[in-house]
C-alpha positions as CSV (number, residue, x, y, z in Angstrom):
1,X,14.6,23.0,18.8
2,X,14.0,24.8,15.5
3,X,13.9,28.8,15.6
4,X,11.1,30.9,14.3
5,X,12.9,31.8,11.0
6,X,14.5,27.6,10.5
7,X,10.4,26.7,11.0
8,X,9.2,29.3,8.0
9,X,12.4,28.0,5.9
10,X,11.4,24.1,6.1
11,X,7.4,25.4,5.1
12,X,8.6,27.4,2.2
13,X,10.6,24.3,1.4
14,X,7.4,21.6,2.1
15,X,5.0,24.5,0.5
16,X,7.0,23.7,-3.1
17,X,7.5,20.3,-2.5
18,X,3.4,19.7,-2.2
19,X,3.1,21.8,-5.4
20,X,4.4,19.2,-7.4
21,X,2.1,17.2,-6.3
22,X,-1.5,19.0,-7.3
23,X,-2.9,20.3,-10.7
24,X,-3.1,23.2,-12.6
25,X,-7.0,22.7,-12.9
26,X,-9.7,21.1,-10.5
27,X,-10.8,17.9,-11.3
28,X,-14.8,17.6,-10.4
29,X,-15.1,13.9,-12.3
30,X,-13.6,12.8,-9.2
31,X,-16.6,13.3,-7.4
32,X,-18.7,10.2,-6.3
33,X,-22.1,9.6,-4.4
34,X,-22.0,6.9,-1.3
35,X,-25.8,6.5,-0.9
36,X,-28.2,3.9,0.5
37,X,-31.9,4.1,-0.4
38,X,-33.7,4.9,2.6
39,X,-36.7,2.7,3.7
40,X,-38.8,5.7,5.2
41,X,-38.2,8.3,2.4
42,X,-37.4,6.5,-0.9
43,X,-38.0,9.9,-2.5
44,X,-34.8,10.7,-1.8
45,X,-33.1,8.9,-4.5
46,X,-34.6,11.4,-6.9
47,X,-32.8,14.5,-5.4
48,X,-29.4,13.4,-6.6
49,X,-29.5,14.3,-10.0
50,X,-32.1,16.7,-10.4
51,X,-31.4,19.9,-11.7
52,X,-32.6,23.6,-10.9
53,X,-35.2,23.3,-13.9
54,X,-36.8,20.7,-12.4
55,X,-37.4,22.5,-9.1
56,X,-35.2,21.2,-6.7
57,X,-34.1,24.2,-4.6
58,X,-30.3,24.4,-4.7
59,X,-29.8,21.4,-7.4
60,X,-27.1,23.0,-9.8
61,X,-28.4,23.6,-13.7
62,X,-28.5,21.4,-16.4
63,X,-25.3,19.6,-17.5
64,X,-23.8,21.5,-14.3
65,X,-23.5,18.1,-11.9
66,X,-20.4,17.4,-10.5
67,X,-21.6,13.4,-9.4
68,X,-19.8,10.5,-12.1
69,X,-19.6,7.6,-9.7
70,X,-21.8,5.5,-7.5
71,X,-21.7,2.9,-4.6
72,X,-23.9,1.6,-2.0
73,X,-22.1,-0.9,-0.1
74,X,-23.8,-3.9,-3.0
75,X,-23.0,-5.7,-5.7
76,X,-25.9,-4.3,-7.5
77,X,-27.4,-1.1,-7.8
78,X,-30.8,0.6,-6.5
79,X,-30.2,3.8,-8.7
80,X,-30.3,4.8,-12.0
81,X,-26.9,4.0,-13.8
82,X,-24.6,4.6,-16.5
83,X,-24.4,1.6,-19.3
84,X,-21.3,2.2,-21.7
85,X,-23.4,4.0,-24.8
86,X,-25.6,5.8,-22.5
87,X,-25.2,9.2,-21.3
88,X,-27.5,9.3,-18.1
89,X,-26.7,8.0,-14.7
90,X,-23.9,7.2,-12.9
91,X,-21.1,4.7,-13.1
92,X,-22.0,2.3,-10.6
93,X,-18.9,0.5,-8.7
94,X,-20.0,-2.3,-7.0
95,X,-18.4,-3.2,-3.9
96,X,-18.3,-7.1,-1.8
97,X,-18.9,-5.7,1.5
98,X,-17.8,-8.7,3.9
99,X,-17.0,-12.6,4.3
100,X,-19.7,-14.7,3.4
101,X,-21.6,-16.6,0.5
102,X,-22.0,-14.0,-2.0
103,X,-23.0,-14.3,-5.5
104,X,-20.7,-11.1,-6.1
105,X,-18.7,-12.2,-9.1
106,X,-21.5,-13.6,-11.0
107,X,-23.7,-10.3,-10.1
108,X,-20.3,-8.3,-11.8
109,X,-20.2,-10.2,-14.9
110,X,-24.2,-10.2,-15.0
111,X,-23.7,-6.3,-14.7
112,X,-21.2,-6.1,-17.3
113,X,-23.4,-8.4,-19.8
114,X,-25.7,-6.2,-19.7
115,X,-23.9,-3.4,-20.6
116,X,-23.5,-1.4,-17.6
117,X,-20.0,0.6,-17.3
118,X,-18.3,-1.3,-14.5
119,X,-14.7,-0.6,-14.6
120,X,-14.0,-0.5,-11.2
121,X,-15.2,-2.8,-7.7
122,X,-14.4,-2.0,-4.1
123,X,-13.6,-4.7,-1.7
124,X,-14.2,-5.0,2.0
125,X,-15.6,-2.3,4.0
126,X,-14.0,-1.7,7.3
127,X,-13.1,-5.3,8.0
128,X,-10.3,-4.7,10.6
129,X,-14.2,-3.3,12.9
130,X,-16.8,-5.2,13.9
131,X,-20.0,-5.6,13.1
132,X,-21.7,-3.7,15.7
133,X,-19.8,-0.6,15.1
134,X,-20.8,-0.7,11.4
135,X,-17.5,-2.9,10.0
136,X,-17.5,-5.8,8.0
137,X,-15.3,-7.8,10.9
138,X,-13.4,-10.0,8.7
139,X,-10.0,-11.3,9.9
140,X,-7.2,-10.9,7.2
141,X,-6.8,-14.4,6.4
142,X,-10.8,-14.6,5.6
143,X,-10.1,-11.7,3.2
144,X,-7.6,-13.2,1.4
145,X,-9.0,-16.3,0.7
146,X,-12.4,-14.8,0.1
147,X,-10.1,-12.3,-2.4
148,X,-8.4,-14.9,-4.8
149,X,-11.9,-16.4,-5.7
150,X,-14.2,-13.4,-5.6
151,X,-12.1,-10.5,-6.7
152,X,-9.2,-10.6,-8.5
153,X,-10.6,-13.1,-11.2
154,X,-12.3,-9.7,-12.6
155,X,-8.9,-7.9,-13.1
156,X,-8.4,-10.6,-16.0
157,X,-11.5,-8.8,-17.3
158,X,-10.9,-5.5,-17.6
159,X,-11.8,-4.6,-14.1
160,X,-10.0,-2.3,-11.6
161,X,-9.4,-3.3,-8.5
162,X,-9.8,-1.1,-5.0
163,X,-8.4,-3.0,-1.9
164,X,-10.1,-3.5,1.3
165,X,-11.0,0.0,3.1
166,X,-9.9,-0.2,6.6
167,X,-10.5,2.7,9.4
168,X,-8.3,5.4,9.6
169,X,-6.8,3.9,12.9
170,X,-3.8,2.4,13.8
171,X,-5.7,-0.8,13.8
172,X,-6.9,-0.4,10.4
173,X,-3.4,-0.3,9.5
174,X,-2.3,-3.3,11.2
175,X,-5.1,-4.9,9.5
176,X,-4.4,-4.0,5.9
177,X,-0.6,-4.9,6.2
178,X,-1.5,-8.1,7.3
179,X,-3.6,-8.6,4.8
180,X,-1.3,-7.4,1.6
181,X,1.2,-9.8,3.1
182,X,-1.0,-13.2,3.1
183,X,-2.7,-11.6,-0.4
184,X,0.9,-11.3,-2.1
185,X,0.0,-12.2,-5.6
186,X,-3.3,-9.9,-5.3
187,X,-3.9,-6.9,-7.5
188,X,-4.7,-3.7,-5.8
189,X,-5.0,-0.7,-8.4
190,X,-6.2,1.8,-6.1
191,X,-7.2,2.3,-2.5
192,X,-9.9,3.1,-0.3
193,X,-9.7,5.0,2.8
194,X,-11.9,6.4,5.2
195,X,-11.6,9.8,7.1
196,X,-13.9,11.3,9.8
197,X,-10.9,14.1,10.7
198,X,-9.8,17.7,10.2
199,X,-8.0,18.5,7.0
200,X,-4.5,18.7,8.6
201,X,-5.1,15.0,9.9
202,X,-6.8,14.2,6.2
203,X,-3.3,15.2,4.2
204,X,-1.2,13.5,6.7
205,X,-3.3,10.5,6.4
206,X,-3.0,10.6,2.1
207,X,0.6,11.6,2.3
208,X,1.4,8.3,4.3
209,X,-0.7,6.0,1.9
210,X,0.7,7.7,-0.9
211,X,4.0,6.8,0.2
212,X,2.7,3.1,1.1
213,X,1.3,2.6,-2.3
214,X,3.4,5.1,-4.8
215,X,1.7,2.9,-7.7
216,X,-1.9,3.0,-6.9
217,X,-3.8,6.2,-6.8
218,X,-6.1,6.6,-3.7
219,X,-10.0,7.0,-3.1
220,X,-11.6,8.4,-0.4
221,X,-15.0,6.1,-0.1
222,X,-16.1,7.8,3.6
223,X,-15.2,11.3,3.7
224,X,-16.2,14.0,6.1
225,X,-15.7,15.5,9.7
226,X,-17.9,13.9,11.8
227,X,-19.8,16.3,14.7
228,X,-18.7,19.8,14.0
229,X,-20.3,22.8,14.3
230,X,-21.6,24.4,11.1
231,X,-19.0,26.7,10.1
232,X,-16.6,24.4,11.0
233,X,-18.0,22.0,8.6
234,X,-18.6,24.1,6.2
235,X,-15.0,25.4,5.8
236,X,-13.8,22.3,6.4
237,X,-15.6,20.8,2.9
238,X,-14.9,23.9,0.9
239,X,-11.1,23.7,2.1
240,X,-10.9,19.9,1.3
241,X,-13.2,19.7,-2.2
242,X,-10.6,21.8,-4.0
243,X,-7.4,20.6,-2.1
244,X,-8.8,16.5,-3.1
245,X,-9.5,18.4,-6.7
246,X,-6.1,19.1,-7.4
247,X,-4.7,16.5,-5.8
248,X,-3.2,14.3,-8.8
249,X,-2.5,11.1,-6.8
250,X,-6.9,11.3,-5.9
251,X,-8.7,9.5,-7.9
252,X,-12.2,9.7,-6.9
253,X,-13.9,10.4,-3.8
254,X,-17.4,10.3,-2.1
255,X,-18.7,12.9,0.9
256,X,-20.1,11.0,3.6
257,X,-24.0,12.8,3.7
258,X,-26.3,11.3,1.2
259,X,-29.1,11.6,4.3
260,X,-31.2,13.6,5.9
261,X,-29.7,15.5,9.1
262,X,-32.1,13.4,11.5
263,X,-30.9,10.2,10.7
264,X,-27.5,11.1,10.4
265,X,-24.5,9.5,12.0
266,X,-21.8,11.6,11.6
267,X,-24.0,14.6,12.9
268,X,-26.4,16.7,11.4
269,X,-24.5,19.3,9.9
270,X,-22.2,17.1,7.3
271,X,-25.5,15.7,6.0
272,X,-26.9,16.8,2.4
273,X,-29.8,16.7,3.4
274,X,-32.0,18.4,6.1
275,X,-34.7,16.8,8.1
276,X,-37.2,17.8,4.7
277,X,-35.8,15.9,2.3
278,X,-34.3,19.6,0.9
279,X,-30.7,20.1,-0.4
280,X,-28.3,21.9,2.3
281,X,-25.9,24.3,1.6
282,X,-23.1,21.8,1.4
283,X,-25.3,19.1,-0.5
284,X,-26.1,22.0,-2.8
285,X,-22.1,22.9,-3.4
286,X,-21.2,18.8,-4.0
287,X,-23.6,18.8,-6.9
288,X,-22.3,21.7,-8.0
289,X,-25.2,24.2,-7.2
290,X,-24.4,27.6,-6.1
291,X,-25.8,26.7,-2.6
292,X,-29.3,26.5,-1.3
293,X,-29.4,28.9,2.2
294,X,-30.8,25.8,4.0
295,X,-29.0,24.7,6.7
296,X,-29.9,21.2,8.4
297,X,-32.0,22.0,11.0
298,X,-34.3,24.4,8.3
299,X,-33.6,27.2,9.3
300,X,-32.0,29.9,7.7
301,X,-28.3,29.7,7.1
302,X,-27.2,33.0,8.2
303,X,-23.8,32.9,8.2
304,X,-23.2,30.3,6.0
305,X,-21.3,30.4,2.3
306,X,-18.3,29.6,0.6
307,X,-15.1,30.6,1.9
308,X,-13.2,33.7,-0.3
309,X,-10.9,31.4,-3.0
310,X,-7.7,33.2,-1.4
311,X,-8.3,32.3,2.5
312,X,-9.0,28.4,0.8
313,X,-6.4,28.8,-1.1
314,X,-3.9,29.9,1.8
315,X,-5.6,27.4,4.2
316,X,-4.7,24.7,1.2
317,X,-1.1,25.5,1.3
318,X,-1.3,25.8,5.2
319,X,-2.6,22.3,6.2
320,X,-0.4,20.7,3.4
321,X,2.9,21.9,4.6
322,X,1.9,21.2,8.4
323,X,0.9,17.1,7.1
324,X,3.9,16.8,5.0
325,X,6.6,18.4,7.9
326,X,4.8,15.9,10.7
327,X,5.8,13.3,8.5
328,X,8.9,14.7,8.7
329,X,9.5,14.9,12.2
């Protein structure tokens, strides 16, 4: 067993370790937007890039968004987007959600024809679940095949490659080993993951992908921590937004919330959105607003607000050494 004074010596030792591993400087061009246009309130499209002069209560000011990037589970988008001489909208990054007949490759090139900035695509969502609990339920063999004729003909052309994005469960693991193995002359220049947990399972989770993939940087595509109480959310997304910041081996990532809190799925209170349509507090923060006072249910935030920068910052360091020692051990 390891004394009280061995334990503080290994932290201090993990603590500078980590450091080496995080930048000077946050990085907000990381930041992404996961969002699917909903049937009932199309409206909501408009909220994610408006600005406080046009209105929208909590929307951060002009040239102040923190959004680049854009996906929506498609191969083309239902949002305004970024084409390479054009500085509105955002990058769109198409993704081929399952197995089946797809016209995903043409719908790339047609994208790229036409001048849109597509540098990057995302392959299958989830496919080590089924379809009933949201995956894409494709067996790795499917992948592969469906891989080698739909993907990786667009790395010849200038486009980056993200490999399949598995749950963050043993299974998912299973899955995606399985799959590099049968997919050995596949390109894979980044990679998705998924995380629903707290923070100290979140930088365990990177660590051990990071060390999987030492080549590839790392994208969190579903992000969040799924049925929490406010504050608990809260802290939790102002803790991990500057830790994925300065995390150099990060490339990008998206918070999972680009909904209203009555449709949400992943509870109300990691939602952007409240049941009006109305930035929250935390949808406020992720587009770089100063915060909006409106909690999902409507009503007034009360305690709510951003954690001082030295309990974040000593949180930070906290969770990192605890992922990186359970690796350890």
């Amino acid at each position: 067993m390891i004394g009280n004074i061995g334990l503080r010596l290994i932290q201090l030792c993990l603590l500078l370790a980590t450091a080496t591993q995080l930048s000077a400087t946050q990085n907000p061009s990381k930041r992404g937007l996961v969002h699917v246009r909903s049937e009932e309130h199309p409206e909501d499209d408009e909220i994610w890039l408006k600005t406080a002069g046009d209105g929208a209560h909590g929307a951060p000011q002009e040239g102040a968004n923190t959004l680049r990037w854009y996906y929506n589970y498609m191969s083309t988008p239902t949002f305004p987007v970024k084409k390479e001489r054009d500085d509105t909208g955002l990058e769109f990054v198409p993704m081929l959600w399952g197995y089946h007949a797809n016209s995903f490759l043409n719908d790339v090139r047609k994208l790229k024809a036409e001048g849109y900035m597509i540098n990057y695509v995302l392959g299958f969502n989830e496919p080590d679940m089924s379809n009933d609990v949201g995956g894409s339920g494709v067996s790795p063999e499917q992948a592969a095949l469906s891989w080698r004729s739909d993907i990786q003909p667009l790395r010849q052309e200038g486009v980056k490659l993200g490999a399949p994005a598995v749950a963050s469960t043993e299974q998912g693991r299973i899955w995606l080993e399985q799959f590099v193995e049968l997919c050995a002359n596949c390109t894979f220049d980044f990679i998705p993951l998924h995380w629903y947990g707290d923070f100290q399972g979140l930088a365990s989770h990177l660590g051990y992908y990071h060390a999987w993939f030492p080549n590839a940087t790392l994208w969190l595509t579903e992000l969040g921590f799924a049925h929490q109480e406010l504050d608990v959310t809260q802290e939790f997304f102002n803790v991990t937004m500057e830790y994925l910041d300065r995390l150099e081996y990060v490339e990008r990532y998206a918070w999972f919330g680009s909904f209203r809190s009555s449709v949400s799925n992943v509870g109300p209170n990691a939602a952007m959105l409240n049941e009006d349509g109305q930035l929250t507090d935390i949808g406020s923060w992720y587009l770089g607003g100063n915060g909006s006072g409106i909690v999902p249910s409507g009503q007034d935030s009360g305690t709510s607000g951003t954690p001082g920068r030295l309990r974040v910052q000593a949180l930070q360091w906290a969770f990192a050494a605890f992922a990186v020692f359970s690796a350890l051990v």
